[in-house]
LUMDO-826895 format. One line per 4 residues: number of its first residue (from 1); their letters; for each residue x, y, z of N, C-alpha, C, O. Coordinates in steps of 0.05 Angstrom, whole numbers, padded with zeros to 5 digits. Example, Ala and Ser with C-alpha at 12.3 -4.5 7.8 and 13.67 -1.06 7.14 Angstrom:
BEGIN
1> AS> 00264/-00114/00156/00246/-00090/00156/00264/-00066/00156/00285/-00066/00169; 00257/-00045/00142/00273/-00021/00143/00258/00001/00157/00268/00023/00161
// end
This chain:
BEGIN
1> XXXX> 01200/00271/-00078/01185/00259/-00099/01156/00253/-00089/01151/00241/-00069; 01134/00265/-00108/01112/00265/-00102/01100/00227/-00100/01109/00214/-00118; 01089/00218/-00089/01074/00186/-00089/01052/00198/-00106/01043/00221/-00107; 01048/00176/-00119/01022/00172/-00127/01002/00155/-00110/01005/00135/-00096
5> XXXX> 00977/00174/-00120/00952/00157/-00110/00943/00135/-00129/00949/00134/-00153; 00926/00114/-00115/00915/00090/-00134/00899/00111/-00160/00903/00111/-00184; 00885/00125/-00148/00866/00134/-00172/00889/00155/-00203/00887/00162/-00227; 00902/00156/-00186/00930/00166/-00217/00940/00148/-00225/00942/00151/-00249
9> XXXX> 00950/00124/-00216/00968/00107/-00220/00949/00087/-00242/00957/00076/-00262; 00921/00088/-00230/00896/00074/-00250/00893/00090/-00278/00894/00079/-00300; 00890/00122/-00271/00895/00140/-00284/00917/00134/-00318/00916/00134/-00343; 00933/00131/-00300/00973/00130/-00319/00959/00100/-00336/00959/00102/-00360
13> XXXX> 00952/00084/-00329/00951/00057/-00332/00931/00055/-00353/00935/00041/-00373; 00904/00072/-00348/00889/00070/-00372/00896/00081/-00400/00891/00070/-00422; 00911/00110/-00394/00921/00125/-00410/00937/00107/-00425/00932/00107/-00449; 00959/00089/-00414/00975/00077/-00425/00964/00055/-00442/00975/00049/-00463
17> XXXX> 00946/00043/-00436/00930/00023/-00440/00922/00035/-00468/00931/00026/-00490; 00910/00050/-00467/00895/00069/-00498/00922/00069/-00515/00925/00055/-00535; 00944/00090/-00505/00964/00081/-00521/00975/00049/-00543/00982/00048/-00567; 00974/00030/-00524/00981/00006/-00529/00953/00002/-00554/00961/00000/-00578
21> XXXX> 00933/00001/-00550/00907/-00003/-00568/00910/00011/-00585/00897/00002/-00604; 00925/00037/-00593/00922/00051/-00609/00942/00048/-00638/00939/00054/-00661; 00962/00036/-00623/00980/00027/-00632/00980/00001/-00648/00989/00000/-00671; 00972/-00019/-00637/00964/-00037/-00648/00946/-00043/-00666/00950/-00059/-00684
25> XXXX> 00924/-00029/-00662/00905/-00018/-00684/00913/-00009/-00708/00905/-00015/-00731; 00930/00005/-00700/00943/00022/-00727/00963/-00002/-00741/00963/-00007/-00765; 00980/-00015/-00721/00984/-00037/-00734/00965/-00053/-00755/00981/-00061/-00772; 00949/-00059/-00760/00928/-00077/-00768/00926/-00058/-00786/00932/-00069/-00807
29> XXXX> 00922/-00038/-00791/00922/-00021/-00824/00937/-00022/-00844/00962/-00019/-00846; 00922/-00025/-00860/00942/-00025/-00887/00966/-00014/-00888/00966/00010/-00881; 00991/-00025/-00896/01007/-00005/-00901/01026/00021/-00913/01037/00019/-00935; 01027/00045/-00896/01025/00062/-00914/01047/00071/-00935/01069/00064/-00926
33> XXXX> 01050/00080/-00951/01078/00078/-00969/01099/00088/-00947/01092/00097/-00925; 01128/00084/-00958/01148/00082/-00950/01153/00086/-00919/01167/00105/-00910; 01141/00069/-00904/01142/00059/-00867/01128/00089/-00854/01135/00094/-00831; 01110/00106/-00866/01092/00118/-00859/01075/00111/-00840/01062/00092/-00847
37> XXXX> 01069/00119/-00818/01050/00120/-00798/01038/00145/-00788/01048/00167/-00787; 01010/00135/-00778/00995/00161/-00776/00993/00170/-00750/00977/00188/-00743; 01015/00154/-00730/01021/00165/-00699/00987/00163/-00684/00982/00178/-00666; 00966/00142/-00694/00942/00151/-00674/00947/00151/-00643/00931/00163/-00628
41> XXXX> 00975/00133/-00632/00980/00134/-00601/00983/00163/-00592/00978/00175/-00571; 00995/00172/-00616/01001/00202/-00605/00971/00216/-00596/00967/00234/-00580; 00958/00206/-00606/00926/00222/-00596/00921/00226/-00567/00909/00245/-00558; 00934/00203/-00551/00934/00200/-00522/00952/00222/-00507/00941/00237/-00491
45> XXXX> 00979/00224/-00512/00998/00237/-00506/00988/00276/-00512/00996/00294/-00497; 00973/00277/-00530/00967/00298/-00540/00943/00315/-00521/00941/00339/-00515; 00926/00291/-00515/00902/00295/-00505/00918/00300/-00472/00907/00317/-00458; 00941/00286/-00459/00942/00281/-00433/00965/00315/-00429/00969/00321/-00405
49> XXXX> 00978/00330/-00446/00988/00356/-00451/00962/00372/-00454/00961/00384/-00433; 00946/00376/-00465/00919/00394/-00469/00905/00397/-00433/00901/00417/-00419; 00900/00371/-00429/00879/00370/-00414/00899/00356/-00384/00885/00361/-00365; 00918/00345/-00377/00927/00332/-00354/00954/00347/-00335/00956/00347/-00310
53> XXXX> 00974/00359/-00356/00997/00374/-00359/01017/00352/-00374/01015/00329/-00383; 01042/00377/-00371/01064/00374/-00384/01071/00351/-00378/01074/00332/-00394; 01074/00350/-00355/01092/00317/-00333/01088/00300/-00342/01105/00284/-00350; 01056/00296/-00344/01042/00272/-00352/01050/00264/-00379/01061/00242/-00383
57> XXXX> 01046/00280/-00397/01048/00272/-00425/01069/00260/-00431/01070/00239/-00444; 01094/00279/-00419/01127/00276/-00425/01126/00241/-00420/01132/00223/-00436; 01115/00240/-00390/01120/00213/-00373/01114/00198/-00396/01131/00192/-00412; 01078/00189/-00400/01064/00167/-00415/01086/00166/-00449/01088/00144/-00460
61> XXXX> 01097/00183/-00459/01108/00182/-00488/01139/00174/-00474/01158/00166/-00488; 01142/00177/-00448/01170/00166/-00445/01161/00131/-00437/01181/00116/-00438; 01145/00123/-00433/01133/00100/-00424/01122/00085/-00454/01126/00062/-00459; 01108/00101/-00471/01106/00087/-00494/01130/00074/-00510/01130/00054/-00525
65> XXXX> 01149/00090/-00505/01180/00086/-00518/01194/00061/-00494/01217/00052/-00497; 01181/00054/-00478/01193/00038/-00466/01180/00003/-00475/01189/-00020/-00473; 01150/00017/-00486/01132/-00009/-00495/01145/-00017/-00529/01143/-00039/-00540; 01157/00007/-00539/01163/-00006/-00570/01195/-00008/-00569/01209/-00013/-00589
69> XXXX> 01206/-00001/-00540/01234/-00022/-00533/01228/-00055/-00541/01234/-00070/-00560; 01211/-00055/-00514/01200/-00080/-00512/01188/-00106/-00531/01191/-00131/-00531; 01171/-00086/-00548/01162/-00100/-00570/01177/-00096/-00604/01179/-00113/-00622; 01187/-00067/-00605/01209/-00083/-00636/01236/-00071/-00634/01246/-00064/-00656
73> XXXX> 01247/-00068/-00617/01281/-00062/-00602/01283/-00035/-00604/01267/-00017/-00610; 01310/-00035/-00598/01325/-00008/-00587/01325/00019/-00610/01320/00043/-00606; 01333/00004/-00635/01327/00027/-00653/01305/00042/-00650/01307/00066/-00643; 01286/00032/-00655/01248/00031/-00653/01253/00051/-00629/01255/00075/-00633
77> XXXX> 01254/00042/-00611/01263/00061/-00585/01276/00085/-00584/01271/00105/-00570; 01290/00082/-00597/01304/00114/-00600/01288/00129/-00619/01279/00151/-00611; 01282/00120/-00646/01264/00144/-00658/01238/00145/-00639/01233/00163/-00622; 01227/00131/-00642/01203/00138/-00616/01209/00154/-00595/01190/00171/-00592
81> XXXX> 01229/00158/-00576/01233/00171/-00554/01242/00201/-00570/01235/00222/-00559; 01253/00200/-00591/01266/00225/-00600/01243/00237/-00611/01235/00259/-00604; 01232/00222/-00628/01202/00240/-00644/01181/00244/-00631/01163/00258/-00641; 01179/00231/-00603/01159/00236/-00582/01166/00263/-00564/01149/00282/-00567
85> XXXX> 01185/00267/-00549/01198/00283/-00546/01190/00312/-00548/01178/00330/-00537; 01211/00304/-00577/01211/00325/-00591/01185/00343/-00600/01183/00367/-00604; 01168/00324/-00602/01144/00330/-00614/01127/00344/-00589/01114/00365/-00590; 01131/00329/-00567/01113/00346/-00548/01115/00372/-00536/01100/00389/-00527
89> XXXX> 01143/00369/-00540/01162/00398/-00538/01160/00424/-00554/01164/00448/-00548; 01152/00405/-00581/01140/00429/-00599/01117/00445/-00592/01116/00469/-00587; 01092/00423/-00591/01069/00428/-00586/01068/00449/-00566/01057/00471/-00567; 01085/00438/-00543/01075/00451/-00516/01084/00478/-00524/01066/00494/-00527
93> XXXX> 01111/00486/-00528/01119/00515/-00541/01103/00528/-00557/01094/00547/-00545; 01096/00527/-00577/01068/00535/-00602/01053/00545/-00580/01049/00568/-00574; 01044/00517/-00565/01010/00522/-00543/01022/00550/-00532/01008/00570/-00535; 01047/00554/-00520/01048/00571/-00503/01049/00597/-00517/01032/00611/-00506
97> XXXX> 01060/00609/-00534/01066/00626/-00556/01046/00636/-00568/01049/00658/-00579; 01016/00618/-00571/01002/00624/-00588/00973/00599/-00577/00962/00579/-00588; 00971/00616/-00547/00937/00604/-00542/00919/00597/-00548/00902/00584/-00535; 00918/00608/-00582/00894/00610/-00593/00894/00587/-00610/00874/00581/-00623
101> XXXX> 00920/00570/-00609/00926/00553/-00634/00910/00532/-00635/00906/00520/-00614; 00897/00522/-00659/00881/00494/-00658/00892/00472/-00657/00916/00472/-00661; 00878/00447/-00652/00891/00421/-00646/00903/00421/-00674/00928/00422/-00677; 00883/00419/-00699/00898/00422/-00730/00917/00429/-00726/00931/00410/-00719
105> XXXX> 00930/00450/-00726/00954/00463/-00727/00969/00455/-00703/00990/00447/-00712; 00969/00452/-00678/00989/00440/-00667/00997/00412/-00673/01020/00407/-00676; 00973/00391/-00677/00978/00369/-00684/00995/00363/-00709/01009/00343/-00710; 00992/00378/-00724/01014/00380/-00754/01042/00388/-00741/01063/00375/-00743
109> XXXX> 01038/00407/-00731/01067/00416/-00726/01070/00393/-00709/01083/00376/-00722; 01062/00380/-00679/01079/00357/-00673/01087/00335/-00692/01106/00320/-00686; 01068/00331/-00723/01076/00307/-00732/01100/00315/-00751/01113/00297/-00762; 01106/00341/-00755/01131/00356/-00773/01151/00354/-00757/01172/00344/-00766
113> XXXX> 01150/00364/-00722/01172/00359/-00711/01187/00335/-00705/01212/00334/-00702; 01161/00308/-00702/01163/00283/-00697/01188/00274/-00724/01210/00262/-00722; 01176/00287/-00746/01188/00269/-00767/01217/00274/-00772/01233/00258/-00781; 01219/00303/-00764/01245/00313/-00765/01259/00306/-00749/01282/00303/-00754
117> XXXX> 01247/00301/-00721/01280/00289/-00696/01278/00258/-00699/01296/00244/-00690; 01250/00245/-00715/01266/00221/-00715/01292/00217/-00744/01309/00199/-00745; 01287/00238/-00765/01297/00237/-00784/01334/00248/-00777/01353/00245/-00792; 01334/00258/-00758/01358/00267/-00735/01374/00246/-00726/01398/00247/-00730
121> XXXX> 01362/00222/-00711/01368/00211/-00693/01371/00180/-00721/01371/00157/-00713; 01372/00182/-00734/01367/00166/-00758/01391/00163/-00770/01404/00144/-00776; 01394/00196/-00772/01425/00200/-00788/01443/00202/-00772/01466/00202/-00781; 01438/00205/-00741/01465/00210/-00721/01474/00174/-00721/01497/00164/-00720
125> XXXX> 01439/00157/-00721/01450/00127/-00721/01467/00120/-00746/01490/00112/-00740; 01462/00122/-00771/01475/00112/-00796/01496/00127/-00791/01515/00116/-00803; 01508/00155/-00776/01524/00167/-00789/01530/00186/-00815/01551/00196/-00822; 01510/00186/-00822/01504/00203/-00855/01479/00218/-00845/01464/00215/-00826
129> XXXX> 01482/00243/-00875/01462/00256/-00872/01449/00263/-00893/01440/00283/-00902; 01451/00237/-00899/01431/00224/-00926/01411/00214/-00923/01405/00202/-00944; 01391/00211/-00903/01370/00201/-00882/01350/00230/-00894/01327/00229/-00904; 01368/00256/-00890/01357/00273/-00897/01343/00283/-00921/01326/00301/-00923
133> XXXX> 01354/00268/-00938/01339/00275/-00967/01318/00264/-00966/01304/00270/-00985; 01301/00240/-00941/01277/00238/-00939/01270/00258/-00926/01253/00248/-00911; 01272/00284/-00920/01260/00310/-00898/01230/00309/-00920/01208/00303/-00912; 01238/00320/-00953/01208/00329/-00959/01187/00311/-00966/01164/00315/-00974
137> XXXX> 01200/00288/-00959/01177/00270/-00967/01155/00266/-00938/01130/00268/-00936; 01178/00260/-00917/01172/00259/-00887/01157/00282/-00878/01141/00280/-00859; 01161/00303/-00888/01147/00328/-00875/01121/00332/-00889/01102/00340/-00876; 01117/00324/-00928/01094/00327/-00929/01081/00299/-00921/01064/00293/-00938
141> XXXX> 01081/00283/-00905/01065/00264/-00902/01054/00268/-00867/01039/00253/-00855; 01069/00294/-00855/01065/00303/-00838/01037/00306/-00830/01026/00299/-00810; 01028/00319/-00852/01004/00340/-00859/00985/00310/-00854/00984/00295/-00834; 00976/00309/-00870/00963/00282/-00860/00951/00281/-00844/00930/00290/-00837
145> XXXX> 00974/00263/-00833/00978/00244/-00807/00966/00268/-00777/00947/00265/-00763; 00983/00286/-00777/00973/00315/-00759/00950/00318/-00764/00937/00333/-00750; 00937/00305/-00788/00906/00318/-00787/00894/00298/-00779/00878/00302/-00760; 00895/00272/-00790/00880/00255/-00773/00882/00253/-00737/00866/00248/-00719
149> XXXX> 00905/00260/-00736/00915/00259/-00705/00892/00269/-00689/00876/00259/-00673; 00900/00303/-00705/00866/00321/-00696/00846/00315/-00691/00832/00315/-00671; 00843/00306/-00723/00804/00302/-00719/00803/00276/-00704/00782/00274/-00690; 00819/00255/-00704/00815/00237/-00674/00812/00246/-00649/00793/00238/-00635
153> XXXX> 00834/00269/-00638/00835/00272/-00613/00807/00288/-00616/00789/00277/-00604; 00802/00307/-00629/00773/00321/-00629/00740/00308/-00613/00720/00315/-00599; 00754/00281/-00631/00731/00265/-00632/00727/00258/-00602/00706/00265/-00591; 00757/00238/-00584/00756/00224/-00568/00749/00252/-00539/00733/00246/-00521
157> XXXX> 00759/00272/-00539/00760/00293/-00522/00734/00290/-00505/00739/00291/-00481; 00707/00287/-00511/00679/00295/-00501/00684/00256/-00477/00675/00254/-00454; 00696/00238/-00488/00693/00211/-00485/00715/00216/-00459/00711/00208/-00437; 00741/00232/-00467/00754/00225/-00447/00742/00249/-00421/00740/00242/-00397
161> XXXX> 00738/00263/-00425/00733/00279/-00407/00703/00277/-00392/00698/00292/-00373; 00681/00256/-00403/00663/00243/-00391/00677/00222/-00369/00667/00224/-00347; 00690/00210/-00372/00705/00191/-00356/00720/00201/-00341/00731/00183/-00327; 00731/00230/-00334/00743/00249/-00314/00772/00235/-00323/00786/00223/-00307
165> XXXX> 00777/00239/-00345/00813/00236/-00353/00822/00263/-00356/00824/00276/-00377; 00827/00271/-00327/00843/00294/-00327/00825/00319/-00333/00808/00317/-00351; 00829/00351/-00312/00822/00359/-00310/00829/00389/-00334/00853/00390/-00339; 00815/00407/-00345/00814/00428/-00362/00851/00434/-00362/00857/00438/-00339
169> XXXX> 00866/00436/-00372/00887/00463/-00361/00887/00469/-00389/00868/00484/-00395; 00904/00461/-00414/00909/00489/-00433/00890/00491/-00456/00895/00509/-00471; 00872/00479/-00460/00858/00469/-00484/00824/00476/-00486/00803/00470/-00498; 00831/00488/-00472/00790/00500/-00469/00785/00506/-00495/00771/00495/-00511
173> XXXX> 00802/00531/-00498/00796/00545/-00524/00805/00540/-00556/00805/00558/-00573; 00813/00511/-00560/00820/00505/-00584/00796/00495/-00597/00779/00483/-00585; 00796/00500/-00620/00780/00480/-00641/00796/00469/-00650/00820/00471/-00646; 00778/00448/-00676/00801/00431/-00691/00806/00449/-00711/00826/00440/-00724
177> X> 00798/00473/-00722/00809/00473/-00744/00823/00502/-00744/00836/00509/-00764
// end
């Protein structure tokens, strides 16, 4: 097992830190119809897969799911870990399949896959698979949410990468749209 150095471990900590802010922020927004969220933490997780690697990302979204243990229980925890997951898993597959893909378009597809494994892990909890007849509402609110995701991470990219958060690997060549 590799150690970490102070300057990763500062690294992990800020990253996580943005997560936590991002989150809570979004808390403080109006709320959106039926327990809709627009995932802006995911912007971090997104940005640390583009530009840091796989490890990292997996890690910080397995660590975010440990902060909304913490703060609204175990349920909360499981869709989070499942739609995080899942979602980065998407992304990263797409990225790999198709180089050319923009943050737009991956970011949608992570918030389609997000909605779908938590809409999974939903119905494996109740037992029914009546959870599912929310799929088309959850999937078009996907769109959205994947796009703001984008044009955030778009935005924050020049900010984080002034501050040396993580060096180039898959994302040179994306635009947002």
């Amino acid at each position: 097992m590799k150690r970490l150095a102070a300057r990763e471990i500062a690294f992990y900590a800020l990253m996580l830190s943005m997560i936590f802010v991002l989150a809570a922020i979004e808390g403080l927004l109006p709320p959106l119809p039926m327990h809709m969220r627009f995932g802006l933490s995911n912007v971090v997780t997104m940005y640390a897969l583009f530009f840091v690697g796989r490890r990292s990302a997996f890690a910080l979204a397995a660590m975010k799911s440990v902060f909304v243990l913490l703060t609204r229980g175990p349920v909360a925890c499981m869709l989070s870990f499942c739609g995080g997951m899942f979602s980065l898993l998407a992304i990263a597959l797409i990225a790999a399949v198709m180089p050319g893909a923009s943050y737009f378009i991956l970011s949608i597809a992570g918030a389609v896959t997000h909605n779908l494994a938590q809409l999974a892990a939903a119905s494996a909890l109740v037992s029914t698979n009546l959870m599912l007849f929310y799929l088309p509402v959850m999937t078009a609110a996907a769109i959205p949410a994947g796009s703001v995701t984008a044009l955030l991470l778009r935005a924050v990219i020049p900010a984080l990468k002034s501050i040396g958060a993580g060096g180039e690997k898959t994302g040179a060549s994306r635009t947002c749209v």
